[in-house]
C-alpha positions as CSV (number, residue, x, y, z in Angstrom):
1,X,4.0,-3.8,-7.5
2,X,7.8,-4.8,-7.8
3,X,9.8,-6.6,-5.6
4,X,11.7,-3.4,-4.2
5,X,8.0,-1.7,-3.5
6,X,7.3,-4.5,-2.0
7,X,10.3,-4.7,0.5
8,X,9.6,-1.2,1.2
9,X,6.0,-1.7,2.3
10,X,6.7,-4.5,4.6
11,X,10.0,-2.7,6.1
12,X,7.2,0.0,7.0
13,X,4.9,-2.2,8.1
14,X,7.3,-3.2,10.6
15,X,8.3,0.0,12.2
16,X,4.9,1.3,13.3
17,X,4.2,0.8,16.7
18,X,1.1,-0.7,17.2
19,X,1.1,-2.2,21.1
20,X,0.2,0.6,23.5
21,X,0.4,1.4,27.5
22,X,-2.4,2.3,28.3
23,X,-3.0,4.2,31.8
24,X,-6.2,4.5,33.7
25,X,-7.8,7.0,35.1
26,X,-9.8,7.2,38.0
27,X,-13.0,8.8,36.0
28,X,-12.7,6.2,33.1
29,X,-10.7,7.9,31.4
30,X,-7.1,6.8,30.1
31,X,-4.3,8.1,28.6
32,X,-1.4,6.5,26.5
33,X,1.4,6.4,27.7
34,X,4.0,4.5,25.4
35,X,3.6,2.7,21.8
36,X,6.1,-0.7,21.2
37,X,6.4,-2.3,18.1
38,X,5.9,-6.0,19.7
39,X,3.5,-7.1,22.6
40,X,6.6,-8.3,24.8
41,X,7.9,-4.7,24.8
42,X,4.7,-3.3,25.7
43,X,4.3,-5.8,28.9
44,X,7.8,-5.4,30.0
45,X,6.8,-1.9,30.4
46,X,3.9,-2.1,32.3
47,X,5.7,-4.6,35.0
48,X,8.7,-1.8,35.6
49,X,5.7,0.6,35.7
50,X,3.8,-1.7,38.3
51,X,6.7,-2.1,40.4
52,X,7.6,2.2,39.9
53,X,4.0,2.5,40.5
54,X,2.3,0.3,42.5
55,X,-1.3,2.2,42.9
56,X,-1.9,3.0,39.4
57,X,-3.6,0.7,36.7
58,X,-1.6,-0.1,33.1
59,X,-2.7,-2.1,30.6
60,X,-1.3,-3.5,27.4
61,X,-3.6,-2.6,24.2
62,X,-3.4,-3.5,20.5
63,X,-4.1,0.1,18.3
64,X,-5.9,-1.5,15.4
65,X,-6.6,1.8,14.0
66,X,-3.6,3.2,13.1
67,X,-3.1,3.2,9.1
68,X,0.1,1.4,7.9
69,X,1.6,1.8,4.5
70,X,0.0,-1.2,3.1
71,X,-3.2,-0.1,3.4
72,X,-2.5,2.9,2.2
73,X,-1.4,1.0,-0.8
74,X,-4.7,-1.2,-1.2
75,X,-6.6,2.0,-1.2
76,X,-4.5,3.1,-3.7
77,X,-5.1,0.0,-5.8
78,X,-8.6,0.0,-5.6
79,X,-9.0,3.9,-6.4
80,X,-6.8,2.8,-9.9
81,X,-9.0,0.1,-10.5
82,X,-12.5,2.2,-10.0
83,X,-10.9,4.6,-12.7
């Protein structure tokens, strides 16, 4: 992989937004509300939401299973190699 690739892939890996609000439900379910690209977003979010709405529950979660461009290149790789 060249050095342009390269940029490219972590310049992607950056914009995916991976921290998520999180709202629950009374009959544990929840629902997402909002994805942020850092934590701090994500937990600024859920204190204006808080103090917007006091009675309802947020909470800040990392989405570990959404797919970024890297590993879509690593698959990629290996595929090549297995051929």
């Amino acid at each position: 992989m060249n050095y342009p690739q390269r940029r490219l892939l972590n310049r992607n890996e950056r914009s995916y937004h991976r921290w998520c609000v999180v709202r629950h439900l009374s009959n544990f379910q929840s629902i997402v509300l909002a994805h942020f690209s850092t934590c701090s977003e994500a937990e600024a979010r859920v204190q204006f939401l808080n103090r917007t709405h006091p009675t309802a529950s947020y909470e800040v979660v990392f989405d570990d299973s959404i797919t970024t461009s890297r590993d879509i290149q690593n698959q990629r790789d290996a595929e090549y190699q297995d051929l």
